[in-house]
N, C-alpha and C positions, 0 to 999 in steps of 0.2 A: 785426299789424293795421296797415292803411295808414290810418286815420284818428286814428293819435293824435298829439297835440301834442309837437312838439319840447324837451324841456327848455333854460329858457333860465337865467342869470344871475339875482340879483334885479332887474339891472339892465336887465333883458327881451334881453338877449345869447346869442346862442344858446350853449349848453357846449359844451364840446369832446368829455366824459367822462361818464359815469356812473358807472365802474367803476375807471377808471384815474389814477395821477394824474404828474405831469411828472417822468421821471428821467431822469441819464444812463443810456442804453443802460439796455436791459430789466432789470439785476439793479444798478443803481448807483443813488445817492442822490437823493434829492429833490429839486426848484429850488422856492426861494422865490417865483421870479418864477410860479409854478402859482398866481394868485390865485382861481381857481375853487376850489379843495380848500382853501384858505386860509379864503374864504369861507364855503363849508358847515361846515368846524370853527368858525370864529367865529362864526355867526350858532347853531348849535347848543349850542356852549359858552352861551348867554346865556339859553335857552329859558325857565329855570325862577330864581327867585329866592324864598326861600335854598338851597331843600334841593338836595343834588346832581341832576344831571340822570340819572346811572346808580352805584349804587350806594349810594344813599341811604340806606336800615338798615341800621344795623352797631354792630359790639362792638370792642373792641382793651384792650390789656393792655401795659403794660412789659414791660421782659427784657432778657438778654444773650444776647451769639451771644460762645462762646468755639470760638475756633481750636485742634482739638486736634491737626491732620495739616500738613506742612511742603508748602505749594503756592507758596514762595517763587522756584520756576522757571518758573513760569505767570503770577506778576500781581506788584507790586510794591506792591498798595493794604495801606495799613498794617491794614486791620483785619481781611487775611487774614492776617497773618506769624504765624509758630506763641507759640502762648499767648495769643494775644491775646484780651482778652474788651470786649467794646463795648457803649454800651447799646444798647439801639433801641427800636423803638413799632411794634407789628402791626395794622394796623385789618382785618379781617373784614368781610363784608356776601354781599349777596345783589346782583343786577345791575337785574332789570328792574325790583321792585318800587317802592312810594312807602314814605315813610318807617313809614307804619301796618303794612306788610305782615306778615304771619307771616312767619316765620324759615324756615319748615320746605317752603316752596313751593319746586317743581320750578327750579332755576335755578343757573346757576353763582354760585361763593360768590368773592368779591376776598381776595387776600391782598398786601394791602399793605403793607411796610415801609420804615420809616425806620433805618439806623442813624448816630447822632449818633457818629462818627468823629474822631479826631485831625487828619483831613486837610480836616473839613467833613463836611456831610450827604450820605449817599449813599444815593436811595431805589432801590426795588426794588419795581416796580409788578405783580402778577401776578395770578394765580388756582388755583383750584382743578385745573386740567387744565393738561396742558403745550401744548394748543393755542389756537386761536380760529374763530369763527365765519367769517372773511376774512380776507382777505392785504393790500386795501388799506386807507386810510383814507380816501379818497373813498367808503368804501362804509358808514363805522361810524354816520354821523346818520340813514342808511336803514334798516341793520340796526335799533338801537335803534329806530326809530318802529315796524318790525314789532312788537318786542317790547312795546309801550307801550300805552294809551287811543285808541282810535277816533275822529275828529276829531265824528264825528254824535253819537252815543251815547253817549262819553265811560266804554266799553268794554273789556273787551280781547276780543281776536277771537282766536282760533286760527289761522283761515283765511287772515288777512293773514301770522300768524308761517310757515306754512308757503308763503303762495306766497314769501314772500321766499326760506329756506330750501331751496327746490325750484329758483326764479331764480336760484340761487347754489350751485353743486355743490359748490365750494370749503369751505361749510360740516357737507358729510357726518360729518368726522371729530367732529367739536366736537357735534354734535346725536346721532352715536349714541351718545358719552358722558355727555352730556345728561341721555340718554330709556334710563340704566343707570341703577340703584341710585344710582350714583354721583353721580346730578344729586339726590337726595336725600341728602345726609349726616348721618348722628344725631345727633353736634356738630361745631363747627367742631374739638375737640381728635383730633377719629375722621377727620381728611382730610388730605391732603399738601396742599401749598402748591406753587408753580412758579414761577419767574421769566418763566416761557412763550417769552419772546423768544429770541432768538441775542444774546452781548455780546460784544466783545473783550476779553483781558486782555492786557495788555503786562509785560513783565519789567522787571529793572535792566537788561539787556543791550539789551533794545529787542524781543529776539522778541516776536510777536504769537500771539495763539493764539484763536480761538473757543470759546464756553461757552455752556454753560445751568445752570440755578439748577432743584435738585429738592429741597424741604425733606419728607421722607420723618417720617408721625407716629410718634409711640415711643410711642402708647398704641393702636395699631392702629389698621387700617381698620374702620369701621362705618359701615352705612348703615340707612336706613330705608327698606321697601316702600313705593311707592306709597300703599297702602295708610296704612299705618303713618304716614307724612310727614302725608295729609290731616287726620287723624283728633287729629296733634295742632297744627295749626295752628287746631281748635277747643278744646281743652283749652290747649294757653300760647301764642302769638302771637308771645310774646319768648323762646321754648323757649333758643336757640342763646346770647342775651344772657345770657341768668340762668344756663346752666349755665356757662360760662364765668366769669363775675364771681364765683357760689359756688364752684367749684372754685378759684380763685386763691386765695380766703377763707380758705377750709379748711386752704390747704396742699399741697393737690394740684396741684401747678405743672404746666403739660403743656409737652414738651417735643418736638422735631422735630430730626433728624440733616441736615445743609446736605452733599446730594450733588453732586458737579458732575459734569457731562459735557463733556469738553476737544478739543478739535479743530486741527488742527496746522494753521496760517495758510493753507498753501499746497493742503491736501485740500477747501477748498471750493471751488472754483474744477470740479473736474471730479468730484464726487460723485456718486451716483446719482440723485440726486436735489436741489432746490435748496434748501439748509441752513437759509437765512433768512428761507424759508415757513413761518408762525405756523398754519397747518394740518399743517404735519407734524410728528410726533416724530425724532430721531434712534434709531435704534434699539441698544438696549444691545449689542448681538452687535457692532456696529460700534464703539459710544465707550461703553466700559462707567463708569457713574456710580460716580466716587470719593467716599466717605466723610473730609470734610473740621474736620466739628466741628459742635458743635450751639447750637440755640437752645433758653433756655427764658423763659418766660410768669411773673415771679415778683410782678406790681405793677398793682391794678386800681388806672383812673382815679381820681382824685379832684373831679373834675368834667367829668360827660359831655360839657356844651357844648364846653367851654373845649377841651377835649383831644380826645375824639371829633370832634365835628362840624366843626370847626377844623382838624383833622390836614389839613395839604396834601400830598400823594405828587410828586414831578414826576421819571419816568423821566432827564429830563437833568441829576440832581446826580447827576453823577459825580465821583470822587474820582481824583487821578493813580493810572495800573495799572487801569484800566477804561475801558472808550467805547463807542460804538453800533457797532452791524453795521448793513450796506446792508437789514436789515429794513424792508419801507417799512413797518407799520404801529407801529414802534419810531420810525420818521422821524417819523410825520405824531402821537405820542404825543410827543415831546420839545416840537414848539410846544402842544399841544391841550392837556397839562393845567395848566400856568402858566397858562396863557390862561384858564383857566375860572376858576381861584384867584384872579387879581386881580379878575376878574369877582365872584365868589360870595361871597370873605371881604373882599376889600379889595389894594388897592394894595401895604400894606405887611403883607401874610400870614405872611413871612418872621421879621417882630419878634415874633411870638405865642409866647409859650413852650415849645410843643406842637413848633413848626416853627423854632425858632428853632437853630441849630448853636450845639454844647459848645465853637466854634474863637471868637477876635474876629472879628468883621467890618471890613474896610477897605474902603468902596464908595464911588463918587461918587452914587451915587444919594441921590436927596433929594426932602425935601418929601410932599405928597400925603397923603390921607386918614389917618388917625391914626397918621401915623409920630412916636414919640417919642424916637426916637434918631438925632440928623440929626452927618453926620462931620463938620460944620464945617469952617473955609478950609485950603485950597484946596478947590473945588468941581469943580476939573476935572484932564483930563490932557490933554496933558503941563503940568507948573509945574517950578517951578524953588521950590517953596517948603515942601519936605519930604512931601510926598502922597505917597500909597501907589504903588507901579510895577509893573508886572502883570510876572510870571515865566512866560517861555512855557516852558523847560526842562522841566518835569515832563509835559507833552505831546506832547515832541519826536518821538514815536515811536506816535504814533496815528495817522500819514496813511498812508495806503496809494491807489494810482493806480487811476483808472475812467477808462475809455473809450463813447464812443461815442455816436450821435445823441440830441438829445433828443427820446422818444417817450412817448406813451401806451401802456403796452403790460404784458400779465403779463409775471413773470417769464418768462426763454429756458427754454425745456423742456430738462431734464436727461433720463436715459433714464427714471426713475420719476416724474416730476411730474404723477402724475393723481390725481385728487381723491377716488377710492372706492376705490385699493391699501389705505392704512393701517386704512381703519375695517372695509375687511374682514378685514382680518388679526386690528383689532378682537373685530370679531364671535368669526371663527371659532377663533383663535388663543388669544385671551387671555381672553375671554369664560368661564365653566363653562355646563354644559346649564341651572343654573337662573335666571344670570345671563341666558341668551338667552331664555328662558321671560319673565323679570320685562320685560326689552326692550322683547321685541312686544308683550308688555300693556301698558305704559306708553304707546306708539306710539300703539296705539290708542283707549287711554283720551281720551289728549292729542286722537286725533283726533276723537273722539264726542260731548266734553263738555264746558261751558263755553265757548260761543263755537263751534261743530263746527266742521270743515273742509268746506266745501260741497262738492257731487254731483258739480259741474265738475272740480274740483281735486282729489277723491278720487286718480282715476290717475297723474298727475305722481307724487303722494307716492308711491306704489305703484310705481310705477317709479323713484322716485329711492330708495327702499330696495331694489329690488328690483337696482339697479345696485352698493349696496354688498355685497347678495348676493342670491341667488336663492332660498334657501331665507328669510333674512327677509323679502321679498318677498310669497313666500307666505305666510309666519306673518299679517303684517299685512293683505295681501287679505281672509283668512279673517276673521281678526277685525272687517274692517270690513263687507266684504258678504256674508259667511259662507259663501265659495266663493274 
């Protein structure tokens, strides 16, 4: 359309992007100086006060993750070394809902961990699927407002969730597993968990190597129909909360095998595809996922507020023997979730118990809303007056060189970077006949009810399925105009 308004700045500046946000060269890191994407994550981070902006309801449990397999040639972070067992804190939830929401509604579920380490805190921010909806984070305050309340009617719409989704090809993989069984799961003990992103691990020797995080359930997969999910989102609201808190109770610990998928430093660079695209899975036949050791769930909260609602995740506490990949929405995730936490708990979110590291702290930080633990003199560095002195050695071996212009731009196309290969392999691959049956019904359920997909927009979707296959395609046409 040639009459629509330019997207501008808040500052009425015209943007550069909608989509894209400032890297080197199409597959390298982020620049700070990108204050546009800076912007929409902060001004987005602030939307709502208290409750999270995404991912609002949720359950979480104490545990250990003990190391039972030797990956001391892959990472040097101590609380992979074999035997090792560490605490942690898993917090669960749902994404689009508000804090009232029923548990059991269509939506990806977070799986977020803390593990309180020897070396400091090191989280691990993920979900239920080993993908996502988009690849950048200039894209994630628009995704979300698809998924949210209607600015008029204070709604949710359907029709808004799918133009965005239809707008965005990128999200085929993520929405056909969505609108599978799987975007209904029975409990959170009945679902894997994912680190989703690409990480690096670094050795003692300095090799580097890339990774992904697959926490596979040991009480199986289970899910609920359609059906099934609505039906009890009017019988318990807090379905996922309560069985989880009861089974801890009880004694029935549920537990989870921590697979990894490893990738040797030098094979991303010309893979078939581009590795640290958050829409794509690595495929097993290529990096088959190693059984490393497991987690279990053995310690409900003692006070929801203080521990649940309080739990801060921040993708960037990494521990020496871990770091980020050129994933840009891993990039624009290291400032975005700090940013919301000093925002939503406070300044000093870090001293809460919940979030607080099993390591001392030595910081120069100081002062500020109800910091009670201030390191006193020296205040700064460098002194000459016994202060703490930052040791860059145990990071020595995290850089690796990026070239090239700074641009707005997707990633460079490897020879598979298209955005409806994997969910059709999805579909037709990995899917059974009854899995594809529940699908297209959910498809179209989601498209007819609550909010419909309006007359206009019906074909986009119809074609944007019908691109991940032909035969879903057709399933969904039929369902929707009965031809």
């Amino acid at each position: 359309m040639t009459d629509r308004p330019t997207t501008t700045t808040d500052a009425g500046i015209v943007a550069p992007s909608d989509e894209f946000s400032q890297s080197v060269g199409p597959n390298g890191p982020l620049l700070l100086q990108d204050h546009y994407v800076i912007q929409k994550m902060a001004q987005f981070n602030r939307e709502r006060v208290p409750e999270r902006v995404v991912h609002a309801k949720g359950g979480a449990a104490h545990g250990v993750l003990k190391i039972t397999e030797d990956v001391s040639q892959y990472t040097k972070a101590d609380l992979f070394q074999p035997g090792r067992e560490t605490p942690m804190f898993l917090r669960f939830s749902t994404v689009a809902g508000e804090l009232g929401f029923p548990d059991t509604v269509r939506d990806p579920r977070g799986f977020a961990i803390k593990f309180y380490t020897r070396e400091g805190n090191y989280d691990l921010v993920g979900n239920n699927t080993p993908i996502f909806f988009i690849r950048d984070p200039s894209q994630f305050s628009d995704f979300i407002h698809s998924q949210k309340r209607r600015a008029d009617t204070h709604l949710h719409d359907h029709d808004m969730q799918w133009d965005f989704w239809t707008g965005t090809p990128a999200s085929a993989h993520q929405v056909t597993f969505l609108m599978s069984d799987r975007g209904t799961p029975k409990t959170w003990r009945n679902m894997n968990g994912f680190g989703s992103h690409t990480f690096m691990w670094i050795n003692r020797g300095g090799e580097k190597f890339w990774v992904k995080y697959h926490f596979k359930t040991d009480q199986g997969i289970e899910n609920f129909t359609g059906s099934e999910a609505a039906a009890m989102t009017a019988e318990d609201r807090d379905y996922h909360i309560r069985d989880l808190h009861e089974a801890i109770k009880s004694g029935n610990h549920p537990s989870w095998t921590l697979e990894m998928q490893i990738m040797p430093f030098e094979a991303a660079a010309d893979y078939r595809f581009n590795p640290f695209d958050l829409t794509k899975v690595w495929p097993h036949g290529d990096y088959p996922a190693i059984p490393i050791g497991t987690m279990t769930l053995n310690r409900n909260p003692d006070n929801y507020f203080a521990e649940v609602e309080q739990a801060a995740f921040e993708p960037a506490n990494f521990v020496p023997g871990i770091a980020a990949s050129p994933d840009k929405m891993l990039q624009g995730r290291l400032f975005s979730y700090p940013d919301t936490h000093r925002h939503r708990i406070g300044t000093n979110y870090l001293q809460l118990p919940v979030n607080r590291p099993a390591v001392p702290v030595h910081s120069y930080n100081k002062d500020g809303a109800m910091r009670y633990d201030n390191p006193g003199d020296p205040v700064y560095a460098p002194n000459t007056y016994g202060g703490p002195v930052a040791d860059p050695s145990p990071f020595a071996d995290e850089s690796y060189g990026v070239t090239g212009e700074i641009v707005r731009s997707a990633y460079r196309l490897h020879a598979e970077d298209d955005d409806f290969g994997q969910p059709g392999t999805l579909y037709r691959e990995v899917l059974s006949e009854t899995d594809r049956e529940h699908l297209a019904a959910n498809i179209v359920d989601h498209m007819t009810s609550d909010g419909p997909v309006g007359d206009a927009l019906r074909p986009k979707v119809i074609e944007y399925w019908t691109n991940v296959d032909p035969d879903l395609g057709a399933r969904v046409s039929k369902g929707v105009n009965g031809s």
